[in-house]
Structure formats: C-alpha cells, structure tokens
N, CA, C and O atoms as a MOPAC input file, in Angstrom:
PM7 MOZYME 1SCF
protein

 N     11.79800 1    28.15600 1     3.30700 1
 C     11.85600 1    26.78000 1     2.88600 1
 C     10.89100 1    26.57700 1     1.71400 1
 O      9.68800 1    26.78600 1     1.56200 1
 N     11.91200 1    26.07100 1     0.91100 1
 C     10.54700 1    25.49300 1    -0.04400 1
 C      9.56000 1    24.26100 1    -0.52700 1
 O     10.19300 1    23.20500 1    -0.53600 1
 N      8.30900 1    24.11900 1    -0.89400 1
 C      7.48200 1    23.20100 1    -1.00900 1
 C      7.95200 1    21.79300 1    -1.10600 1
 O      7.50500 1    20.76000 1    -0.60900 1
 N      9.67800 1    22.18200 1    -2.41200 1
 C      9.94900 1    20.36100 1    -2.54400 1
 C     10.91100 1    20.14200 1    -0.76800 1
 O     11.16700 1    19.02100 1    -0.32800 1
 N     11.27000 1    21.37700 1    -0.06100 1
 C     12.04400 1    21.37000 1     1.17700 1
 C     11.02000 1    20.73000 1     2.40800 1
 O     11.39900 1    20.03400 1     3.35000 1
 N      9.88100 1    21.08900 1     2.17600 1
 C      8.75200 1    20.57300 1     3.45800 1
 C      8.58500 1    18.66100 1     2.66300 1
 O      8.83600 1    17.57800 1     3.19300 1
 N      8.29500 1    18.84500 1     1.87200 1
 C      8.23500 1    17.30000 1     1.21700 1
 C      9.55700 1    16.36500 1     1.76900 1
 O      9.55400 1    15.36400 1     2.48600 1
 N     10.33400 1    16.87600 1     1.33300 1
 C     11.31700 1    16.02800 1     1.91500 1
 C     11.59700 1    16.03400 1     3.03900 1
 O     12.34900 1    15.06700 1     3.15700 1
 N     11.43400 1    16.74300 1     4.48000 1
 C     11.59800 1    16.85900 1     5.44600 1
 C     10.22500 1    15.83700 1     5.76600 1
 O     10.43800 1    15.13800 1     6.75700 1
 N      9.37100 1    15.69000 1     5.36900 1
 C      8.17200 1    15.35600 1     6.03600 1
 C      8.59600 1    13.71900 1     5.42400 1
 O      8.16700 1    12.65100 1     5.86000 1
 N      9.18400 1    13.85100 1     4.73700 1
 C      9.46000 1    12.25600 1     4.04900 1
 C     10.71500 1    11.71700 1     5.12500 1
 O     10.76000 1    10.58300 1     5.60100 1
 N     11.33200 1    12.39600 1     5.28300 1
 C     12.20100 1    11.91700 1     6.62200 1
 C     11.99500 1    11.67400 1     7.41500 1
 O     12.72400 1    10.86500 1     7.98900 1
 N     10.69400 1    12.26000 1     8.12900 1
 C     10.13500 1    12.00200 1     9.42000 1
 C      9.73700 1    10.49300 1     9.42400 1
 O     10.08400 1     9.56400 1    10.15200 1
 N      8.86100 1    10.57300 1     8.32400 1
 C      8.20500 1     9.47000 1     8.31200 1
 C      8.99800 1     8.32200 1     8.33700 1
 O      8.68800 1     7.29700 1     8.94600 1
 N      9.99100 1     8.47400 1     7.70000 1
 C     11.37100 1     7.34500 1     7.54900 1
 C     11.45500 1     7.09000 1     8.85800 1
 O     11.11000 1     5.98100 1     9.26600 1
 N     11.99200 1     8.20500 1     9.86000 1
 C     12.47200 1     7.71200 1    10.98400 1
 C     11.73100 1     6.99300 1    11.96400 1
 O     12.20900 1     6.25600 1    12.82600 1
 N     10.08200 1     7.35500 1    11.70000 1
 C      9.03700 1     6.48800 1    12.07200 1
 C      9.09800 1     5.47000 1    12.24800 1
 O      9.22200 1     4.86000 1    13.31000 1
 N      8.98200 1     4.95100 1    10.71400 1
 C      9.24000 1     3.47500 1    10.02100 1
 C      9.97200 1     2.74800 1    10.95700 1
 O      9.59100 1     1.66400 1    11.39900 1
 N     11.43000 1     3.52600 1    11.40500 1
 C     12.73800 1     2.45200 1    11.68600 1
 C     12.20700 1     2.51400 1    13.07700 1
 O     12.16500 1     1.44400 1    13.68400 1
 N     11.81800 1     3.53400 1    13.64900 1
 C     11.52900 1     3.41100 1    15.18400 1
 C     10.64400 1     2.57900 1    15.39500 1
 O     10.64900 1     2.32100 1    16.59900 1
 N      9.61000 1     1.81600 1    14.67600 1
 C      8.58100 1     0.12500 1    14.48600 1
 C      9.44500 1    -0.18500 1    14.45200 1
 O      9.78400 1     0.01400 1    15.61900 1
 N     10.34500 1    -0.64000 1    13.93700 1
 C     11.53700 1    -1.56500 1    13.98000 1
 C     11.16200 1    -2.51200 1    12.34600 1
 O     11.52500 1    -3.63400 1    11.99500 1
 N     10.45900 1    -1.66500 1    11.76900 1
 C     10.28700 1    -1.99400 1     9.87600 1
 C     11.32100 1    -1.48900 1     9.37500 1
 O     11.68700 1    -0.35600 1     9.69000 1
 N     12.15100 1    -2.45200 1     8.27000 1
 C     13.21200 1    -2.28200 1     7.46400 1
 C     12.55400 1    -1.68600 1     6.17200 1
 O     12.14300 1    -2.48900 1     5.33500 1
 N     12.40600 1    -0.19200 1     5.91800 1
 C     11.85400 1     0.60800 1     4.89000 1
 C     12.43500 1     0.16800 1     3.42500 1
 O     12.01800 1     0.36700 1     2.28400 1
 N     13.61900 1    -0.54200 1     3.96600 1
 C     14.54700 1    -0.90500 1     2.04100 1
 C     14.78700 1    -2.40700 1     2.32600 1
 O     15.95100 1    -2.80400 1     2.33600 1
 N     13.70300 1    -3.33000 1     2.57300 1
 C     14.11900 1    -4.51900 1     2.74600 1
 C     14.59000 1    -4.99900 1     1.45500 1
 O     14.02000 1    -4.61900 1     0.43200 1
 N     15.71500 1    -5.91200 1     1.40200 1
 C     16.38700 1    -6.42200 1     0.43600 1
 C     15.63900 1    -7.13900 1    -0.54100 1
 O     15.88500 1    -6.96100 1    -1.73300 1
 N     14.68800 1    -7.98900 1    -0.14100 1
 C     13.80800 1    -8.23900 1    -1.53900 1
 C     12.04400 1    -8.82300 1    -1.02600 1
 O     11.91100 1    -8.61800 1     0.18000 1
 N     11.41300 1    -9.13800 1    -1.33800 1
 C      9.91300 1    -9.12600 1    -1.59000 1
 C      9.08900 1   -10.31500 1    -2.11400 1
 O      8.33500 1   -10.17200 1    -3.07600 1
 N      9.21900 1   -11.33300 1    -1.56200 1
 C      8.85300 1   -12.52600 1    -2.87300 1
 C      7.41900 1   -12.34600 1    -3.38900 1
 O      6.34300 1   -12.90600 1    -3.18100 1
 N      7.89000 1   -11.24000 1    -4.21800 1
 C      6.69600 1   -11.15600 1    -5.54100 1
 C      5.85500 1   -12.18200 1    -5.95500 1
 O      6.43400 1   -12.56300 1    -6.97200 1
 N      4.90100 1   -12.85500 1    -5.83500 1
 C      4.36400 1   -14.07800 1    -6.58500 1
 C      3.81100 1   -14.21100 1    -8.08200 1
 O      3.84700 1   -15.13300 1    -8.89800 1
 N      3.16700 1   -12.62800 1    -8.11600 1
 C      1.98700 1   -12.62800 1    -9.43100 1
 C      2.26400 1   -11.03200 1    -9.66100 1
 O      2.43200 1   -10.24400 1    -8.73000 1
 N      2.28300 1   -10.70900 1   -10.92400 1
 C      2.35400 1    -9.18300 1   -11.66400 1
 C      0.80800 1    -9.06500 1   -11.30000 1
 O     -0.09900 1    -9.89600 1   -11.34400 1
 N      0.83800 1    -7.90000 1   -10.97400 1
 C     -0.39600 1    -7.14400 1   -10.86600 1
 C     -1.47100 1    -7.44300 1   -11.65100 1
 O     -2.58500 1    -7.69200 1   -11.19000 1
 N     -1.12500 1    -7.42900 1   -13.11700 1
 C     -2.24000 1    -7.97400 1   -13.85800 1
 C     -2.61100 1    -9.75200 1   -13.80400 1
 O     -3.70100 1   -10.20000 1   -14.16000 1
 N     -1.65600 1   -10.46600 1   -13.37300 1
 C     -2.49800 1   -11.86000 1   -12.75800 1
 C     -3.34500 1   -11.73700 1   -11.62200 1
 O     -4.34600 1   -12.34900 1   -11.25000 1
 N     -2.52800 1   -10.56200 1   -11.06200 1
 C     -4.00600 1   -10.85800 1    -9.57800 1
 C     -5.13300 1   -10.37300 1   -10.34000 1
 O     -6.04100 1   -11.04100 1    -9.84600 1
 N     -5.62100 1    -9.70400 1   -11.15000 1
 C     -6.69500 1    -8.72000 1   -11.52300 1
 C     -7.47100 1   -10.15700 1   -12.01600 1
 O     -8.63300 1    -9.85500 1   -12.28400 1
 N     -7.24300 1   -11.57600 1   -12.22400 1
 C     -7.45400 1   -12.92000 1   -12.70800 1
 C     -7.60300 1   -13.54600 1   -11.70300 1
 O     -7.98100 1   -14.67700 1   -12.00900 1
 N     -7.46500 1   -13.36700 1   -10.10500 1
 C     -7.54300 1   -14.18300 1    -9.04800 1
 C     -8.22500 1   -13.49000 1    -8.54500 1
 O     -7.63100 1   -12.65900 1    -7.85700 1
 N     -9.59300 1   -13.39100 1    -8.55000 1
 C    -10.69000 1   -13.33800 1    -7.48300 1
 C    -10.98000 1   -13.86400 1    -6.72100 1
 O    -11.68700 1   -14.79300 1    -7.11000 1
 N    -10.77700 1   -13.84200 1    -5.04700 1
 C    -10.91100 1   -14.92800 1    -4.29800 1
 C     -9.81500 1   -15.45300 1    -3.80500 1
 O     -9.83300 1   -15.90000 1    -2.65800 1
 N     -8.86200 1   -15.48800 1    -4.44600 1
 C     -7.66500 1   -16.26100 1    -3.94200 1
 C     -6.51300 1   -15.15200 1    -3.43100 1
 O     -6.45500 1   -13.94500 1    -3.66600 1
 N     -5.76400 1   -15.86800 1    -2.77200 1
 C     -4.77500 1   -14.64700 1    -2.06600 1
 C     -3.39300 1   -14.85300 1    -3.09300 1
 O     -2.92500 1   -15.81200 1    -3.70700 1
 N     -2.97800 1   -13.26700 1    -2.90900 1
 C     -2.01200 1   -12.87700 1    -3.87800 1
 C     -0.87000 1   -12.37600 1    -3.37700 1
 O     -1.04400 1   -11.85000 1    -2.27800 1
 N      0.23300 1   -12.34500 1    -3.77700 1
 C      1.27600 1   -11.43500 1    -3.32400 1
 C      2.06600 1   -10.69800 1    -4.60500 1
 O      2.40700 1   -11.16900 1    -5.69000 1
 N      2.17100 1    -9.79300 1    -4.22700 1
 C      2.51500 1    -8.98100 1    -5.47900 1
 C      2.82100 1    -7.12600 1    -4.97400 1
 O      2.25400 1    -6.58800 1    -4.02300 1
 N      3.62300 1    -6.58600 1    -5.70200 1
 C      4.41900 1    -5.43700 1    -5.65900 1
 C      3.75600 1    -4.35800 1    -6.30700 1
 O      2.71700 1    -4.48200 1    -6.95700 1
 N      4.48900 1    -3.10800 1    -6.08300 1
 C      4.61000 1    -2.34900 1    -6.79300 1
 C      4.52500 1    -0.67500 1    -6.68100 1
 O      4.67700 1    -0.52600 1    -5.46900 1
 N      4.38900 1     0.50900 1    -7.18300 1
 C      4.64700 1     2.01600 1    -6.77900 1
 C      2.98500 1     2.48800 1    -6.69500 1
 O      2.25500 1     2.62400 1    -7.67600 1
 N      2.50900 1     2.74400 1    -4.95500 1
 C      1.94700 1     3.48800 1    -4.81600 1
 C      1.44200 1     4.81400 1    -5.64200 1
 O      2.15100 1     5.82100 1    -5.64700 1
 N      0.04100 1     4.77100 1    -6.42200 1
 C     -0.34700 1     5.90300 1    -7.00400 1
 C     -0.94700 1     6.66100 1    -6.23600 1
 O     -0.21600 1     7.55200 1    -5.80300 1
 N     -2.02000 1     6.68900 1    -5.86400 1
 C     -2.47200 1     7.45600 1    -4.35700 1
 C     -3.30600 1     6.42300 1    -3.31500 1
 O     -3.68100 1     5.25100 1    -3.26600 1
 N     -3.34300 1     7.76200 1    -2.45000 1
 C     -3.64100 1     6.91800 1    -1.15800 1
 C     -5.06000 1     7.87800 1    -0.56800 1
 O     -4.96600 1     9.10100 1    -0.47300 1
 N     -5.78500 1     7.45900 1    -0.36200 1
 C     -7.05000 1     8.04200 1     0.60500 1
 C     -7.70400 1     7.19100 1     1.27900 1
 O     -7.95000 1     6.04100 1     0.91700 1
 N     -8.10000 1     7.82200 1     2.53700 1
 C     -9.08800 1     7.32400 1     3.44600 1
 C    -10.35000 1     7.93300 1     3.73200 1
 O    -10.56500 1     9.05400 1     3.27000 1
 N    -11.21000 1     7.36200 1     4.42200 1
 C    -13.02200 1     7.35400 1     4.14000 1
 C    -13.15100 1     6.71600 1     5.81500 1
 O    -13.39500 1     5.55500 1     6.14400 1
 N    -12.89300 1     7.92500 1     6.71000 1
 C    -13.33700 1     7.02900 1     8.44000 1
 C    -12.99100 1     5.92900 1     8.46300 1
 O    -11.79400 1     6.08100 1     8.70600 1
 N    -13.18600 1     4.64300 1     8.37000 1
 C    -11.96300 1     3.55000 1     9.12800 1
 C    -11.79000 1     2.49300 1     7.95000 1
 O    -11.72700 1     1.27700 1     8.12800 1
 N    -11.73900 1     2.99000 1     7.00500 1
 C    -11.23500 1     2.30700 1     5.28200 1
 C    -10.10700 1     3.40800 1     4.83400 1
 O    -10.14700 1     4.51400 1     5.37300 1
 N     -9.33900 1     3.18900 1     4.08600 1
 C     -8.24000 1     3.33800 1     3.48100 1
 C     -8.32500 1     3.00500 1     1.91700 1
 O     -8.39800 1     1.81600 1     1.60500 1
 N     -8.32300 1     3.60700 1     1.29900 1
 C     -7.76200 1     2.72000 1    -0.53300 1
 C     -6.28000 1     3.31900 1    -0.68900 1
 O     -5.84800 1     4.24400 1    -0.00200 1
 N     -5.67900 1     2.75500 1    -1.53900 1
 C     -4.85500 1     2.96800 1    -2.45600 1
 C     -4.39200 1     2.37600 1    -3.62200 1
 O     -4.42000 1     1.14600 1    -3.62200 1
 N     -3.89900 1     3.03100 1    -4.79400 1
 C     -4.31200 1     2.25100 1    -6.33500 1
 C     -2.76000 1     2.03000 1    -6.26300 1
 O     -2.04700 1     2.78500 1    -5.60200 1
 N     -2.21500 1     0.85700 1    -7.04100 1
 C     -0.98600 1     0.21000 1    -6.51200 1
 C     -0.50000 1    -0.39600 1    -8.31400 1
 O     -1.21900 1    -1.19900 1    -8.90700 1
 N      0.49500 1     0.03900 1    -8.79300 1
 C      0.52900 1     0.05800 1   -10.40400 1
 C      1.97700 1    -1.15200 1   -10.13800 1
 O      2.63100 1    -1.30500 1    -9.10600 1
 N      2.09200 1    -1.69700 1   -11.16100 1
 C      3.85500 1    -2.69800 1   -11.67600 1
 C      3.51200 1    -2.02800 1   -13.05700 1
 O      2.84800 1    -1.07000 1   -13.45400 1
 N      4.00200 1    -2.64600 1   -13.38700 1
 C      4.58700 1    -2.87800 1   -15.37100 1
 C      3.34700 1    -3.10600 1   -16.09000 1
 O      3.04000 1    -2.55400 1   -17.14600 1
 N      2.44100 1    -4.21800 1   -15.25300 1
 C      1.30200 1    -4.90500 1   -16.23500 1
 C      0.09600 1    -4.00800 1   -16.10900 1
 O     -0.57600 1    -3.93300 1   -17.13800 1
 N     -0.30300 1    -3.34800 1   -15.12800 1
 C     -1.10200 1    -3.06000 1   -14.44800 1
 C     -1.16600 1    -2.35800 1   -13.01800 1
 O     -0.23900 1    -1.89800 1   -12.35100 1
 N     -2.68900 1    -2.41500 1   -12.71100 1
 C     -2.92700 1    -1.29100 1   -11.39700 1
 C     -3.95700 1    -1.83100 1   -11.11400 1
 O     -4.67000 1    -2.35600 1   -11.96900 1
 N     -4.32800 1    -1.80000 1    -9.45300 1
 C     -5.10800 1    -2.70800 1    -8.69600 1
 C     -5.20000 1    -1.28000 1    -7.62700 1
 O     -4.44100 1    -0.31700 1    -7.51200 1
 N     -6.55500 1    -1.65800 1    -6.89500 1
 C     -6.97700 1    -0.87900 1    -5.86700 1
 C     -6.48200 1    -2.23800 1    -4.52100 1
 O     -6.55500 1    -3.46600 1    -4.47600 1
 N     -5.97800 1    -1.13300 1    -3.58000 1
 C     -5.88900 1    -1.95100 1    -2.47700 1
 C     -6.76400 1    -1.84700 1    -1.11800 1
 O     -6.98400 1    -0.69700 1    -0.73900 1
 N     -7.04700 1    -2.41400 1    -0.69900 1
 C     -7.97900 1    -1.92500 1     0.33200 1
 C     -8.11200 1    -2.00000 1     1.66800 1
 O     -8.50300 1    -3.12800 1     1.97000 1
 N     -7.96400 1    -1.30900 1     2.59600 1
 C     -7.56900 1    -1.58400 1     3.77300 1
 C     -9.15100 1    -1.14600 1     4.97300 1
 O     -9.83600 1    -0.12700 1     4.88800 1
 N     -9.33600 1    -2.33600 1     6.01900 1
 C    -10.40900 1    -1.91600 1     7.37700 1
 C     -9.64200 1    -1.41000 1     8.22600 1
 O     -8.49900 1    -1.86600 1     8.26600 1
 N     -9.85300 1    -0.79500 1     8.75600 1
 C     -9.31900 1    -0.45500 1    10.24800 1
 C     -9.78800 1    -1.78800 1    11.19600 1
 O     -9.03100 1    -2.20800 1    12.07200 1
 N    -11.00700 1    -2.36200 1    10.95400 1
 C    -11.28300 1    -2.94200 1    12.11200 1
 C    -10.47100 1    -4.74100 1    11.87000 1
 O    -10.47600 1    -5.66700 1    12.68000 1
 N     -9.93200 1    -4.70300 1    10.64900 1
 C     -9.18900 1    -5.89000 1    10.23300 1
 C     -7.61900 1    -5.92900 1    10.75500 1
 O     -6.89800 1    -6.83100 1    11.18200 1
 N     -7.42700 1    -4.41200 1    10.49700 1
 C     -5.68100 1    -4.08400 1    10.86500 1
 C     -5.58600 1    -3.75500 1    11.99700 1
 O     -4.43800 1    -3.68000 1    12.43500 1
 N     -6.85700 1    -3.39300 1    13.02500 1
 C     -6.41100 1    -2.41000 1    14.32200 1
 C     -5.95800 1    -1.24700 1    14.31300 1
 O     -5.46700 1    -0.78900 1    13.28100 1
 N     -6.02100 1    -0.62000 1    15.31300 1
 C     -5.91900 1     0.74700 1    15.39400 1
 C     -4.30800 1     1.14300 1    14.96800 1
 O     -4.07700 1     2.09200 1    14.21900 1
 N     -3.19800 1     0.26400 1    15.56300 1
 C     -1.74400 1     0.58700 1    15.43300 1
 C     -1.66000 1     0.52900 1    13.61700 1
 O     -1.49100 1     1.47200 1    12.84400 1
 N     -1.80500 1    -0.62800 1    13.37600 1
 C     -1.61400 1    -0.93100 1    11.91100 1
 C     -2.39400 1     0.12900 1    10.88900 1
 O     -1.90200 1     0.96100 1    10.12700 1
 N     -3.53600 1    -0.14000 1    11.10400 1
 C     -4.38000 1     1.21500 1    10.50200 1
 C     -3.21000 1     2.71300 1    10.83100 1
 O     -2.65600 1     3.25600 1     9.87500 1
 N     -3.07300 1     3.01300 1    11.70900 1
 C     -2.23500 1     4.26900 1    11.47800 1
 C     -1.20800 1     4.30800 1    11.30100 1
 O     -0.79400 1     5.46700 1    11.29800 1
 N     -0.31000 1     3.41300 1    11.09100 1
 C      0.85400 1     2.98200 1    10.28500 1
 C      0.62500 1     3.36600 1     8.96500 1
 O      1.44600 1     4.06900 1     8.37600 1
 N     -0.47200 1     2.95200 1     8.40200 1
 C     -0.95100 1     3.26800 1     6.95500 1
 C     -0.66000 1     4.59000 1     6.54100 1
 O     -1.00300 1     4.99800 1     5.43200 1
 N     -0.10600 1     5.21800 1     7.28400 1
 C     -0.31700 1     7.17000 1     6.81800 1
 C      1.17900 1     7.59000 1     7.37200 1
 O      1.45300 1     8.63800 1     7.95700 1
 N      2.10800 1     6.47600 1     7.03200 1
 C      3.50500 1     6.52000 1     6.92100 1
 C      3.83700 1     6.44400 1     5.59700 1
 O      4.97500 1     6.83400 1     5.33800 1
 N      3.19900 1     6.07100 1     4.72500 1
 C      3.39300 1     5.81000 1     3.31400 1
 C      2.54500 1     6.84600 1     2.38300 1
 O      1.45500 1     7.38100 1     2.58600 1
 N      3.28700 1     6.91500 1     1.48600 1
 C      4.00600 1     8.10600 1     0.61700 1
 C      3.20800 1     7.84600 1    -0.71300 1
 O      3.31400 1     6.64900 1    -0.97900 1
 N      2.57900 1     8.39300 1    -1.48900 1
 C      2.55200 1     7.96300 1    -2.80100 1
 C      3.97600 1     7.96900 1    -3.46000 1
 O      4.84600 1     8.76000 1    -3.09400 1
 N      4.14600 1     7.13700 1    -4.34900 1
 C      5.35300 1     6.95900 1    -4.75900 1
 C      6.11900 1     5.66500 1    -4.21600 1
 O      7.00000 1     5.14400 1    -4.90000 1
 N      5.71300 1     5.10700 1    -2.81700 1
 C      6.30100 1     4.31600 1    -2.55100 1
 C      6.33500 1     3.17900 1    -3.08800 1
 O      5.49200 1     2.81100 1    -3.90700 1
 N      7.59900 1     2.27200 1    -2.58200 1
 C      7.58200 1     0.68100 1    -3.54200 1
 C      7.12200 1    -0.10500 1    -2.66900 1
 O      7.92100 1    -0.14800 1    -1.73300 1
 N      5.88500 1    -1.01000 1    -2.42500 1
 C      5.57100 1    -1.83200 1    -1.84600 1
 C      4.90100 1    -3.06400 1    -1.88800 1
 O      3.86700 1    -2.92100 1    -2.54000 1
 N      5.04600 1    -4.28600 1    -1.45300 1
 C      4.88500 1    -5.57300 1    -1.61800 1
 C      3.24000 1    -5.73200 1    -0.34900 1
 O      3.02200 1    -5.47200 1     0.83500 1
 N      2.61200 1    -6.18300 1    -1.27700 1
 C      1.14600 1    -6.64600 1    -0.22700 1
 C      1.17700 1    -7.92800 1    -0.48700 1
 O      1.80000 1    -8.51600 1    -1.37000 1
 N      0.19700 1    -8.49600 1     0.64500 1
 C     -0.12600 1   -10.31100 1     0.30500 1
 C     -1.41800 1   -10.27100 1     1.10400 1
 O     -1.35900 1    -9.88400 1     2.27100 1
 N     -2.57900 1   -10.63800 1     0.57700 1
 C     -4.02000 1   -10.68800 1     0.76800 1
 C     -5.07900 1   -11.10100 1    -0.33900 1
 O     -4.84100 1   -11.49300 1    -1.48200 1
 N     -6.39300 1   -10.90500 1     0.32500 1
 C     -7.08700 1   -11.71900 1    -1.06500 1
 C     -7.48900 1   -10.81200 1    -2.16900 1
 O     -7.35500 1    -9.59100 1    -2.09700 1
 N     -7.99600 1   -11.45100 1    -3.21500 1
 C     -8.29600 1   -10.62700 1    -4.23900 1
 C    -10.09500 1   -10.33300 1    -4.43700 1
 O    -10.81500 1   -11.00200 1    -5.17800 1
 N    -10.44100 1    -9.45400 1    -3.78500 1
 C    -12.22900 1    -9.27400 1    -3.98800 1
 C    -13.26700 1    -7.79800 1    -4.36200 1
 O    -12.75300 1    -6.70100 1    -4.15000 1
 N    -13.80500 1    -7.82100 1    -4.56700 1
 C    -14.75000 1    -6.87300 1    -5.44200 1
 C    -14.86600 1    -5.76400 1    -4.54600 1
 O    -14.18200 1    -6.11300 1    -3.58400 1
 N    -15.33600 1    -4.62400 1    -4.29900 1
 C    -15.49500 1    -3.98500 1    -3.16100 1
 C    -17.20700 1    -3.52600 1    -3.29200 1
 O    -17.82000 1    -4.17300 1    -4.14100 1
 N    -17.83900 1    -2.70100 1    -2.69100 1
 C    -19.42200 1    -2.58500 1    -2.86900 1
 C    -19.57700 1    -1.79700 1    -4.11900 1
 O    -20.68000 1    -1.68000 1    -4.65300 1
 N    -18.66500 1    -1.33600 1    -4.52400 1
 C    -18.45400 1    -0.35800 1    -5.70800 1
 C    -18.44600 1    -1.48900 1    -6.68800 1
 O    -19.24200 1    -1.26000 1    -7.59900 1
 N    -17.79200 1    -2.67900 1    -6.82100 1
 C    -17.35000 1    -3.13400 1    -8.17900 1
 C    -15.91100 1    -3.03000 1    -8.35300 1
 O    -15.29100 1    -3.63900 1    -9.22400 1
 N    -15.41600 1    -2.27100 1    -7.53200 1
 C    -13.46500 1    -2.28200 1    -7.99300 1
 C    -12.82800 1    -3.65800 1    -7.17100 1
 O    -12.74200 1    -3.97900 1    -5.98600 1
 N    -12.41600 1    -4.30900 1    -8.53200 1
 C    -11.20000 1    -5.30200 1    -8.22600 1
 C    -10.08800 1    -4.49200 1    -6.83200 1
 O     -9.54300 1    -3.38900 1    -6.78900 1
 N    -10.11700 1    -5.50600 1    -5.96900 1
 C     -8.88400 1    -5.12800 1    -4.93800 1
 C     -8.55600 1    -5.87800 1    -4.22000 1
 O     -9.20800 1    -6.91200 1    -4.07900 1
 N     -7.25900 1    -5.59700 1    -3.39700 1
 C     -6.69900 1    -6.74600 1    -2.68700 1
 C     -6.90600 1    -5.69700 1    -1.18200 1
 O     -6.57600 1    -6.13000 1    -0.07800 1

C-alpha cells in the first residue's frame, strides 16, 4: 500500500467517525458572517466565519489550528477544559485541508496571536 493509499484510508475512517456522531461532514451551507480578514478587526467580539484548515497541533489540553479564506488566516484556538473531553477529541477527526465554519470570540492568546 502506498503513503497517498494509508492517507486516504485513514481519511475514511475518520469520515465514518464523523457520521457515526451523527455530524453531517458536507453540510449544505455555513452562514459565514465575516471573511477572515474582518475578524482579524474584531477583537473581543464573536465571529463566524469559514474556511481550509492549514495545520493543526496540540500542546496537553490546548489545540491550535491556522484557518486561511481568500482574505486571510487566523489561528484558532481550542481548551479542552472549555470543549470537554468528547468535543476536545472530536478535534483529531479533522484533517488539514479541511473546509470548516467556526463561531466564537476573537482574542489575543499569551503569545500575542490574534485567534478565535
């Protein structure tokens, strides 16, 4: 088997994951509110907005991932102790590459990176 053969098999799994939550992986649409680069302008305020997963890493019970549209790219940021344990490991169903819609606030992290 080859490397792009384990990728895609492992991308299936995860699919079937998805549907077994009972999450619609290709929901029909997303109400986008703000391009990426308006949230990077809303500090503080909550945003909703799209777009293709660049990568994803975790750090013990935090998560980032940098999240690009058309205008721009935003860090996203996830607690474990905000999402819970189920939700938190839901998080490691998703793919770089994926298309996805968040809605949360927009704030600094201890670093200085803009994120939602």
């Amino acid at each position: 088997m080859t490397t792009s053969d384990n990728i895609r098999e492992e991308r299936l799994k995860k699919l079937e994951k998805i549907r077994a939550l009972g999450i619609n992986p290709y929901p029909a649409n997303f109400d986008k509110k703000q391009s990426i680069a308006q949230t990077r302008e809303m500090e503080g305020k909550v945003v909703k907005t799209a777009g293709r997963i660049l990568s994803f890493r975790t750090h013990g019970n935090i998560a980032f991932a940098d999240l690009k549209d058309e205008t721009g790219k935003i860090q996203l940021f996830f607690k474990k102790t905000e999402l819970g344990d189920e939700s938190y490991k839901n998080l490691m169903l998703l793919d770089i590459g994926d298309y996805v819609g968040v809605e949360g606030t927009v704030t600094k992290t201890i670093a200085g990176e803009l994120s939602i």
